[in-house]
C-alpha positions as CSV (number, residue, x, y, z in Angstrom):
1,X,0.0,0.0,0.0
2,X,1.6,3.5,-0.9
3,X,2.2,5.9,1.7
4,X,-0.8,8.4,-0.4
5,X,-3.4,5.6,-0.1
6,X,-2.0,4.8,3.6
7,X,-2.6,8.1,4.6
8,X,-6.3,8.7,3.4
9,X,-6.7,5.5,4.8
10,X,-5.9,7.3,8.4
11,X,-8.0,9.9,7.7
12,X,-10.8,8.6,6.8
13,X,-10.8,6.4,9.8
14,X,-9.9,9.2,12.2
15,X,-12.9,11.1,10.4
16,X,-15.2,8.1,10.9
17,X,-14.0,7.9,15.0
18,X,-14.6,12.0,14.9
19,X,-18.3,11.0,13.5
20,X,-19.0,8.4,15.8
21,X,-17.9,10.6,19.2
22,X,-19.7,13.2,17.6
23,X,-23.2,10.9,17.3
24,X,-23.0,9.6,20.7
25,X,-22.4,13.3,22.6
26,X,-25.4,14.4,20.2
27,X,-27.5,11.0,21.4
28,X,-26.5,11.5,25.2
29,X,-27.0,15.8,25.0
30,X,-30.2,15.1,24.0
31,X,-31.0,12.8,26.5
32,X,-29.9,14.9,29.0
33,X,-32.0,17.2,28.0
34,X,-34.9,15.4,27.7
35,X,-34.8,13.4,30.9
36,X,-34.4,17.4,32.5
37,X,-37.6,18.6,30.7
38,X,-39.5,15.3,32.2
39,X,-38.0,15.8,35.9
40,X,-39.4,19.4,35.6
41,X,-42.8,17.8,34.7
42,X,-42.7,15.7,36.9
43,X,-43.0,12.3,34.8
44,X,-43.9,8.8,36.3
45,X,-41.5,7.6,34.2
46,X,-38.7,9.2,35.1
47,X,-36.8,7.3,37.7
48,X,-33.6,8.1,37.0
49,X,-31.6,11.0,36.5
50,X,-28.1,11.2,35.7
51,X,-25.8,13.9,34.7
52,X,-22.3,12.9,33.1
53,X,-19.3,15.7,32.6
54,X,-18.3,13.9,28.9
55,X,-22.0,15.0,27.8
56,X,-21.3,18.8,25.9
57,X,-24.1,20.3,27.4
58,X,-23.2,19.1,31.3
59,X,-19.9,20.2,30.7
60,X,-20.4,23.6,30.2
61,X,-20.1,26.2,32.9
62,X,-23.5,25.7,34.7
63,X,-24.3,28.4,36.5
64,X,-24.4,28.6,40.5
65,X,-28.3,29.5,40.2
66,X,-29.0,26.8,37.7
67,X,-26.9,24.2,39.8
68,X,-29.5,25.4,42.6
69,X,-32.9,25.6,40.4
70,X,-31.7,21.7,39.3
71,X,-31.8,21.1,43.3
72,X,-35.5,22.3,43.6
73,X,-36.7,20.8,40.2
74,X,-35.2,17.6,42.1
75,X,-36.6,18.3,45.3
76,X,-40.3,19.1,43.7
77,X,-40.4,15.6,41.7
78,X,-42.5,13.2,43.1
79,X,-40.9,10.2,41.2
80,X,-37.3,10.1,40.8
81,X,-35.4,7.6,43.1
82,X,-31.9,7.9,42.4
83,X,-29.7,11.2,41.4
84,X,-26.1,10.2,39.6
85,X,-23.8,13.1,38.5
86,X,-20.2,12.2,37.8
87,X,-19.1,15.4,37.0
88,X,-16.3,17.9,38.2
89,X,-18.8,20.0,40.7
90,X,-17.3,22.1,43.2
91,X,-17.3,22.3,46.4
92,X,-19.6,26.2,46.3
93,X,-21.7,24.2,43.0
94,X,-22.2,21.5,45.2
95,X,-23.8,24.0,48.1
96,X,-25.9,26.0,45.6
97,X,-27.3,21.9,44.0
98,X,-28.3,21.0,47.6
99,X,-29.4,24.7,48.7
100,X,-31.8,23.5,46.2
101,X,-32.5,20.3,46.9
102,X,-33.7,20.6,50.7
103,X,-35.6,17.5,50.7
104,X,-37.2,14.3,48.6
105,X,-40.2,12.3,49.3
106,X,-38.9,10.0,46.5
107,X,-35.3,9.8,46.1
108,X,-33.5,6.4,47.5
109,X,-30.3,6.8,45.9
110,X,-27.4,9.2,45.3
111,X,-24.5,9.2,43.6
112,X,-22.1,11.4,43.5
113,X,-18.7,11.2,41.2
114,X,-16.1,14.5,41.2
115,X,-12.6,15.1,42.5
116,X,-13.4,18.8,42.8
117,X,-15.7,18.6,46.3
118,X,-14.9,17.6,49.7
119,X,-15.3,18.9,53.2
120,X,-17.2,22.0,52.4
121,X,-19.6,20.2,50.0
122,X,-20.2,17.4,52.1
123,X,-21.7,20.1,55.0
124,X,-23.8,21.7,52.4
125,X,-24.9,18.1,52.2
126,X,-26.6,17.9,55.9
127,X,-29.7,19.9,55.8
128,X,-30.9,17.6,52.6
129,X,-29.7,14.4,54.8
130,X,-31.4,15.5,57.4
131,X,-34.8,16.0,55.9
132,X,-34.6,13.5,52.7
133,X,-37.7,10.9,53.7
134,X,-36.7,7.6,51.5
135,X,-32.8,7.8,51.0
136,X,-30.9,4.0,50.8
137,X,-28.2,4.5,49.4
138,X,-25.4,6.8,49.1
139,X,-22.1,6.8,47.3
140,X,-19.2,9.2,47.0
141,X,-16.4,9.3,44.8
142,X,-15.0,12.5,46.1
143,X,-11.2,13.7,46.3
144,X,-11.2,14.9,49.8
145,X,-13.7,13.7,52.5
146,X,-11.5,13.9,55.7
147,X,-12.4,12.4,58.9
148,X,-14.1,15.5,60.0
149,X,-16.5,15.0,57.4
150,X,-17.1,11.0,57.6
151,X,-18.2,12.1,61.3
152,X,-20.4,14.7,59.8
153,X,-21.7,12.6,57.4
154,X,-22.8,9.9,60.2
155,X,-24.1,12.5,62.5
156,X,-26.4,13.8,60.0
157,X,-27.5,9.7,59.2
158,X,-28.0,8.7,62.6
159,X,-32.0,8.9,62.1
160,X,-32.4,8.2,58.2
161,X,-33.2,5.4,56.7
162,X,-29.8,4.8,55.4
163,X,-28.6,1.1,54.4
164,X,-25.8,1.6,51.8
165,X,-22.9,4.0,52.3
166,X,-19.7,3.7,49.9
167,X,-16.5,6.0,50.1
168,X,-14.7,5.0,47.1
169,X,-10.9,6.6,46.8
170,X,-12.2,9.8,49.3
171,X,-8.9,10.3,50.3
172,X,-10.0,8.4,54.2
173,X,-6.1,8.4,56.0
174,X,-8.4,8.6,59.4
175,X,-11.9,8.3,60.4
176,X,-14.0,9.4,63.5
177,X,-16.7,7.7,64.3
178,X,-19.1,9.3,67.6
179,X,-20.5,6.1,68.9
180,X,-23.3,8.3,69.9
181,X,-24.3,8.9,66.2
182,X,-24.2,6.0,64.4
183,X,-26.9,5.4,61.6
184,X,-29.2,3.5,62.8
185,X,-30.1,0.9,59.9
186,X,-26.8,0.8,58.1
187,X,-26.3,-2.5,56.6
188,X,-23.4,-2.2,54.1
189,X,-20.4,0.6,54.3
190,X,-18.0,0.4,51.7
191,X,-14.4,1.6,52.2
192,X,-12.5,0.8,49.5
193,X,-9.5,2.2,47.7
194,X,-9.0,4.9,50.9
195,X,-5.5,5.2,53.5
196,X,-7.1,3.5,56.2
197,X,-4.9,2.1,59.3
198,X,-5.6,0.4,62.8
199,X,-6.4,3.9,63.9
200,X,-9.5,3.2,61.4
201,X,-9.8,0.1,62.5
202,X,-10.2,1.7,66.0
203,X,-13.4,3.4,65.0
204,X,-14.7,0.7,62.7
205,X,-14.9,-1.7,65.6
206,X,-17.6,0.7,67.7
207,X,-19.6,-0.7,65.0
208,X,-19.0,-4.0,64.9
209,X,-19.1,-3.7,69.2
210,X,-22.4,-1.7,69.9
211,X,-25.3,-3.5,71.1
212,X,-27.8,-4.2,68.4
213,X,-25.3,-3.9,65.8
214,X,-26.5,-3.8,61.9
215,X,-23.6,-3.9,59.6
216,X,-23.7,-6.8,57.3
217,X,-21.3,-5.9,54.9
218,X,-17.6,-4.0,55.4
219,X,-15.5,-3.2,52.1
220,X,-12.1,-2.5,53.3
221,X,-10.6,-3.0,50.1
222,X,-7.2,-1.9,49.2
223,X,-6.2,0.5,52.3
224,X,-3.2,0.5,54.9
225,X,-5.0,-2.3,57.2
226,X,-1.6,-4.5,58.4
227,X,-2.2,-7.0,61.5
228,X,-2.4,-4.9,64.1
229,X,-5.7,-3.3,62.8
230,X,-7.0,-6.7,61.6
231,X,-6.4,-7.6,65.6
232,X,-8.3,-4.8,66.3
233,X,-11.2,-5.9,64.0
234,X,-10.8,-10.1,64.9
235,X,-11.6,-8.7,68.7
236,X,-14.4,-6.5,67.5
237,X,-16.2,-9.5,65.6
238,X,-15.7,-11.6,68.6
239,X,-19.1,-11.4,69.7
240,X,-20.6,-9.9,67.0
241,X,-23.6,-11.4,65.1
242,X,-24.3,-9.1,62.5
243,X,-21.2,-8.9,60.2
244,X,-21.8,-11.8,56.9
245,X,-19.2,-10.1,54.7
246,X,-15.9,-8.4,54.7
247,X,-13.4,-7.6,52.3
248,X,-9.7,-6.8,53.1
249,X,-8.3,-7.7,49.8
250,X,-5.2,-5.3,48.7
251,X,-4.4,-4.6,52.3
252,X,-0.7,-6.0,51.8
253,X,0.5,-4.7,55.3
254,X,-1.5,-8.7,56.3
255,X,0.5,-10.9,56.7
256,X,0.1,-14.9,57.6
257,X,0.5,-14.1,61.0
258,X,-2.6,-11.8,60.4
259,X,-4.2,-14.8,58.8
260,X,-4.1,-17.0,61.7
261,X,-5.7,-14.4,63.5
262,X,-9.0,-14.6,61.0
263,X,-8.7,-18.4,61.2
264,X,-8.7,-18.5,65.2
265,X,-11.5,-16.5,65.2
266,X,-13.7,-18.6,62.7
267,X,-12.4,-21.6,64.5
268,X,-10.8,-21.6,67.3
269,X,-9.1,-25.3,67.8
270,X,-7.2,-24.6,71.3
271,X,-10.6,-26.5,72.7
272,X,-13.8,-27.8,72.4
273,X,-15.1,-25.2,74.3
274,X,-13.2,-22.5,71.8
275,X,-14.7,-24.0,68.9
276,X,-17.7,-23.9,70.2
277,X,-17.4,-20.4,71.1
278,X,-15.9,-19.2,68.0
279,X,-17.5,-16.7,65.2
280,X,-20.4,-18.5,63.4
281,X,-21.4,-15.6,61.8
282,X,-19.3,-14.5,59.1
283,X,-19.3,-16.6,55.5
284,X,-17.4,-14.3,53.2
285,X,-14.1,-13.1,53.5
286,X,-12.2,-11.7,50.6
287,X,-8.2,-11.6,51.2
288,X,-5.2,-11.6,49.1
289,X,-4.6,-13.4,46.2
290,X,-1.4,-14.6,48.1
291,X,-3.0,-16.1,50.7
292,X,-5.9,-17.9,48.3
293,X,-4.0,-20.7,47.6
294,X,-2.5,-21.6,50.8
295,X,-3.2,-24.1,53.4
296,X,-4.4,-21.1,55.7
297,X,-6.4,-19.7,53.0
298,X,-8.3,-23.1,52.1
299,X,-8.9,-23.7,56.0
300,X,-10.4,-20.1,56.1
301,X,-12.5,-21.1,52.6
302,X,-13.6,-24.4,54.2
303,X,-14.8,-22.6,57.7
304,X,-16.5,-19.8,56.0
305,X,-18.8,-22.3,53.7
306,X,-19.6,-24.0,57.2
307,X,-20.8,-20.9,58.5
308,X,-22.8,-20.1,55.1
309,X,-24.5,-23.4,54.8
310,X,-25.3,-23.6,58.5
311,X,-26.0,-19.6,59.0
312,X,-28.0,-18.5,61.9
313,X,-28.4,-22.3,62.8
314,X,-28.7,-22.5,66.7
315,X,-26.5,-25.9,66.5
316,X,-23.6,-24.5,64.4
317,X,-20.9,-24.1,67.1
318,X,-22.2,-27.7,67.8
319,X,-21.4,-29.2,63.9
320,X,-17.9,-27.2,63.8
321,X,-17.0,-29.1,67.0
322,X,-18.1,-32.1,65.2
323,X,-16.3,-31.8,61.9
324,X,-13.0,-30.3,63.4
325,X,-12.6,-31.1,66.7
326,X,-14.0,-34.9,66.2
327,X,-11.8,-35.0,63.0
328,X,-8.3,-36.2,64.2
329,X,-7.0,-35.1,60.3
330,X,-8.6,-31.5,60.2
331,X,-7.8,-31.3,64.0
332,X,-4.2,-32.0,63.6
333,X,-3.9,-29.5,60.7
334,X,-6.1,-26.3,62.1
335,X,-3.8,-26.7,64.8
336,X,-0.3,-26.6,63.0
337,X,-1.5,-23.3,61.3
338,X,-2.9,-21.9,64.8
339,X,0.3,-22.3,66.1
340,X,-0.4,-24.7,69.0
341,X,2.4,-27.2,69.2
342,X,0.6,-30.0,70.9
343,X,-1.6,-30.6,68.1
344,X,-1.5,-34.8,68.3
345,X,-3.8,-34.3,71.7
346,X,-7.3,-35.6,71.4
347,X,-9.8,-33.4,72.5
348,X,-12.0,-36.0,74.3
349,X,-10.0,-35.6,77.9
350,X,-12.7,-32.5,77.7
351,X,-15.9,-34.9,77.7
352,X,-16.9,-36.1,80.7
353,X,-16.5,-39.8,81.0
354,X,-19.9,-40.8,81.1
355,X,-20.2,-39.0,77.9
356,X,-17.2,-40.7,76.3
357,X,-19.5,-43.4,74.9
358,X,-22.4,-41.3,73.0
359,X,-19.1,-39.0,71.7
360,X,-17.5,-42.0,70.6
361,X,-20.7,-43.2,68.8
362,X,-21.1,-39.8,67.0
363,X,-17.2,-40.1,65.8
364,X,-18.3,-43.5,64.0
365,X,-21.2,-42.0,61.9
366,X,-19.3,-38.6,61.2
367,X,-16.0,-40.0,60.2
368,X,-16.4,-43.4,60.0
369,X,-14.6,-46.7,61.8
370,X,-10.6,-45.7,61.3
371,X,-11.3,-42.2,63.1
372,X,-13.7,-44.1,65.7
373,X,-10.8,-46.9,66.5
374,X,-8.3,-44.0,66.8
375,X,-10.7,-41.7,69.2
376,X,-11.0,-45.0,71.0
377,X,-7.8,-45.9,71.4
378,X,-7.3,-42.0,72.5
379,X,-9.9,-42.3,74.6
380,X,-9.6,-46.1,76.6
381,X,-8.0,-45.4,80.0
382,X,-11.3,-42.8,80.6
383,X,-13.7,-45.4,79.7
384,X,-12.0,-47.9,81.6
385,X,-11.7,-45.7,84.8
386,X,-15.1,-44.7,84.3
387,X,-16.3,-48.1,84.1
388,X,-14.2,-49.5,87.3
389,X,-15.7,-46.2,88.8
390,X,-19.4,-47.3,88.4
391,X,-18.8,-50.8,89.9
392,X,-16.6,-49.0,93.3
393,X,-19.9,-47.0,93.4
394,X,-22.3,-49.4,93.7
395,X,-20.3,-51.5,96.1
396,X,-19.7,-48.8,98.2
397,X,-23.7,-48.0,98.0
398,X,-24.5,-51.5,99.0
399,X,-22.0,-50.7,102.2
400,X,-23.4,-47.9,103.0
401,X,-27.4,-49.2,102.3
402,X,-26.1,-51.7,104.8
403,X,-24.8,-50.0,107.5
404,X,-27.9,-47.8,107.2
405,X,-30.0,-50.2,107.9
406,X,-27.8,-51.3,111.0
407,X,-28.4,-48.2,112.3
408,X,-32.1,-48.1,111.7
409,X,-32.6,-50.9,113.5
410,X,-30.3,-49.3,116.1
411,X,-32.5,-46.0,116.4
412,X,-35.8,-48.2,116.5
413,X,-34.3,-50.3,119.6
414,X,-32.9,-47.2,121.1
415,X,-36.6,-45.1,120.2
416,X,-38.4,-48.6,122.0
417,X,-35.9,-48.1,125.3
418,X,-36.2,-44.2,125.9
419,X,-40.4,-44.8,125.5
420,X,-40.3,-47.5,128.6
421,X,-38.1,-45.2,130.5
422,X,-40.6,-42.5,129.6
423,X,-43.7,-45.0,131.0
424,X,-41.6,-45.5,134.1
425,X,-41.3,-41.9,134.9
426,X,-45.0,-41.3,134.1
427,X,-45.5,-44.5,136.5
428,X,-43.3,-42.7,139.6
429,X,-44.9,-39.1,138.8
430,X,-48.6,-40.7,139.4
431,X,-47.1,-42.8,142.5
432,X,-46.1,-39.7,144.4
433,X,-48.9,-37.1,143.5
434,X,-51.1,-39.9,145.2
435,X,-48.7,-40.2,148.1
436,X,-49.1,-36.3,149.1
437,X,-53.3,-36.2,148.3
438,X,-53.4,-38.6,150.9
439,X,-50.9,-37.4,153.4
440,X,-53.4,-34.0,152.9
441,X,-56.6,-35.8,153.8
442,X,-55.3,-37.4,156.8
443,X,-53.9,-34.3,158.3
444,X,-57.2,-32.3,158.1
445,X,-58.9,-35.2,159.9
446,X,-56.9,-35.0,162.8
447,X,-57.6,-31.3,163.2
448,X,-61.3,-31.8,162.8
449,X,-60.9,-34.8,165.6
């Protein structure tokens, strides 16, 4: 091909791209504009509304008085549930939009994309979060949040119906969280992609702590999280009940020490009682791609499916004891990568002996024979003493029935002597009173005489 032919070639394809870009800003300007004209009229239809900064007509200098007349036009529509603009609004744009847009008795989601706003705009946010009836859902993609303003943010939640809050790439070194004014139906919160530490970590737990808690979901996602802020968080979820789902993927300050730490709390194998005890809550853990294909990692995979298939099952803690503890194989390796060194000892010098035999039964049907002679084997010198026990007992019971009755016969000969020595001294009592009646008579006839 000539270098002439090669070169119209180019340009005629760069003139076709040119077209093309061309057809779609015209296809999305007019949308824009169309979808505006139906908010303003307040059509059923209209659910949506989105404003984009690559569409021509958005991206022009919108005025401060038009950003706020979009507010009210927003504010007066009875329909429209969720409000996107991914555009480069300021923060003084943003507080002329929301100056506007006061309240909603429709909106449920918002959605907000610009790396122009942050503290300021997120204040100028409050009065509309404050008074906004139906709102879900809220998502930033903002360039500077701070702390100061997360706070804000939550304070201003605390009574809304918010479920769904996401901070993606905010700018979040540090967060403050007033445990005062946390919201009070937030399910899902979404932190990915910020600078988040253990002094995050810090304030994350008062959610995963307070009584009642509601999170379901945490996204902690590629931030500054190493193990001492995962400790922080493994405490936290201790006792919690709430928390199904948790992402700490791209946090490479974890390492397998940190691990261990998300595997002891799933399942803790130092005893029965520790397993039993252990997290039976969470079923979905996301964590580095380094970790997936490690023994650690496949242990966590294999607890977390337990804790899925058996979720809010009153006898989980029971089957986790059953399948790990009772599992001499899984035992001996959820112990290696727990760190405990003694990881050959059976865990049936917990049972009571008198239980021994029904445990020992439930081994059979769980793991079958070869894990039953080995728990057995384990487990002989308890049944033994336990059986050896039983037969002392009853001897000694038949000793003791025995000497009972000894003494029973004892009290009744002892009761039978202290009743005729009782007769006796009835017998003298009556003996002397008639002694003295007639000593009286006798007397009282001599006077008379």
């Amino acid at each position: 091909m000539s270098d002439s032919s090669s070169s119209s070639s180019s340009s005629s394809s760069s003139s076709s791209e040119e077209s093309d870009d061309e057809d779609y800003f015209d296809f999305n300007r007019d949308r824009f504009i169309d979808d505006l004209r139906r908010l303003r009229e307040n059509d059923p239809a209209l659910i949506k509304f989105v404003a984009v900064g690559s569409i021509p007509y958005v991206a022009e200098d919108i005025r401060e008085e038009e950003w706020e007349q979009l507010g009210m036009d927003i504010s007066n529509n009875s329909y429209l549930k969720k409000l996107e603009l991914v555009i480069a609004i300021d923060d003084q744009k943003m507080a002329s939009l929301f100056r506007g847009l006061t309240g909603s008795s429709s909106i449920e989601a918002v959605i907000l994309n610009s790396y122009r706003c942050g503290f300021n705009g997120i204040q100028s946010m409050v009065p509309f979060l404050q008074n906004v009836n139906n709102l879900r859902q809220l998502d930033f993609y903002l360039d500077n949040i701070t702390s100061e303003g997360f706070k804000l943010l939550f304070r201003a939640l605390r009574d809304s119906p918010i479920k769904t809050l996401h901070f993606s790439k905010c700018g979040l070194n540090s967060i403050k969280i007033d445990g005062d004014s946390i919201p009070n139906n937030l399910q899902s919160l979404f932190l990915p992609g910020n600078e988040i530490n253990a002094d995050g970590c810090r304030e994350l737990a008062k959610l995963l702590r307070r009584e009642n808690a509601t999170l379901k979901h945490l996204c902690l996602e590629n931030n500054k999280i190493d193990d001492e802020g995962l400790l922080i968080l493994v405490n936290a979820l201790q006792t919690n009940t709430s928390l199904f789902m948790m992402n700490l993927h791209g946090n490479e300050g974890v390492t397998i020490e940190g691990m261990q730490l998300v595997l002891k709390l799933l399942n803790d194998i130092s005893s029965i009682k520790a397993t039993h005890q252990s997290n039976h809550f969470l079923f979905s853990m996301r964590i580095n791609e380094s970790f997936e294909d490690t023994d650690i990692g496949r242990q966590i995979k294999r607890v977390l499916e337990m804790n899925k298939k058996y979720l809010c099952n009153p006898s989980n803690g029971k089957l986790k004891v059953i399948r790990t503890q009772l599992d001499s194989k899984v035992r001996s390796e959820m112990c290696s990568l727990q760190g405990l060194a003694d990881h050959t000892k059976a865990p049936l010098t917990e049972v009571g002996p008198l239980l021994l035999p029904e445990v020992l039964e439930l081994v059979g049907e769980q793991h079958g024979l070869s894990e039953f002679y080995e728990s057995f084997r384990e487990a002989a010198s308890d049944i033994w003493t336990t059986i050896n026990r039983e037969a002392v007992l009853h001897q000694k019971r038949a000793e003791l029935a025995e000497e009972l009755d000894v003494l029973v016969a004892k009290r009744r000969e002892v009761e039978s002597q202290l009743k005729d020595v009782d007769i006796e001294i009835a017998s003298i009592g009556q003996q002397s009173h008639h002694a003295a009646c007639d000593g009286s008579h006798k007397s009282k006839r001599q006077k008379i005489s």
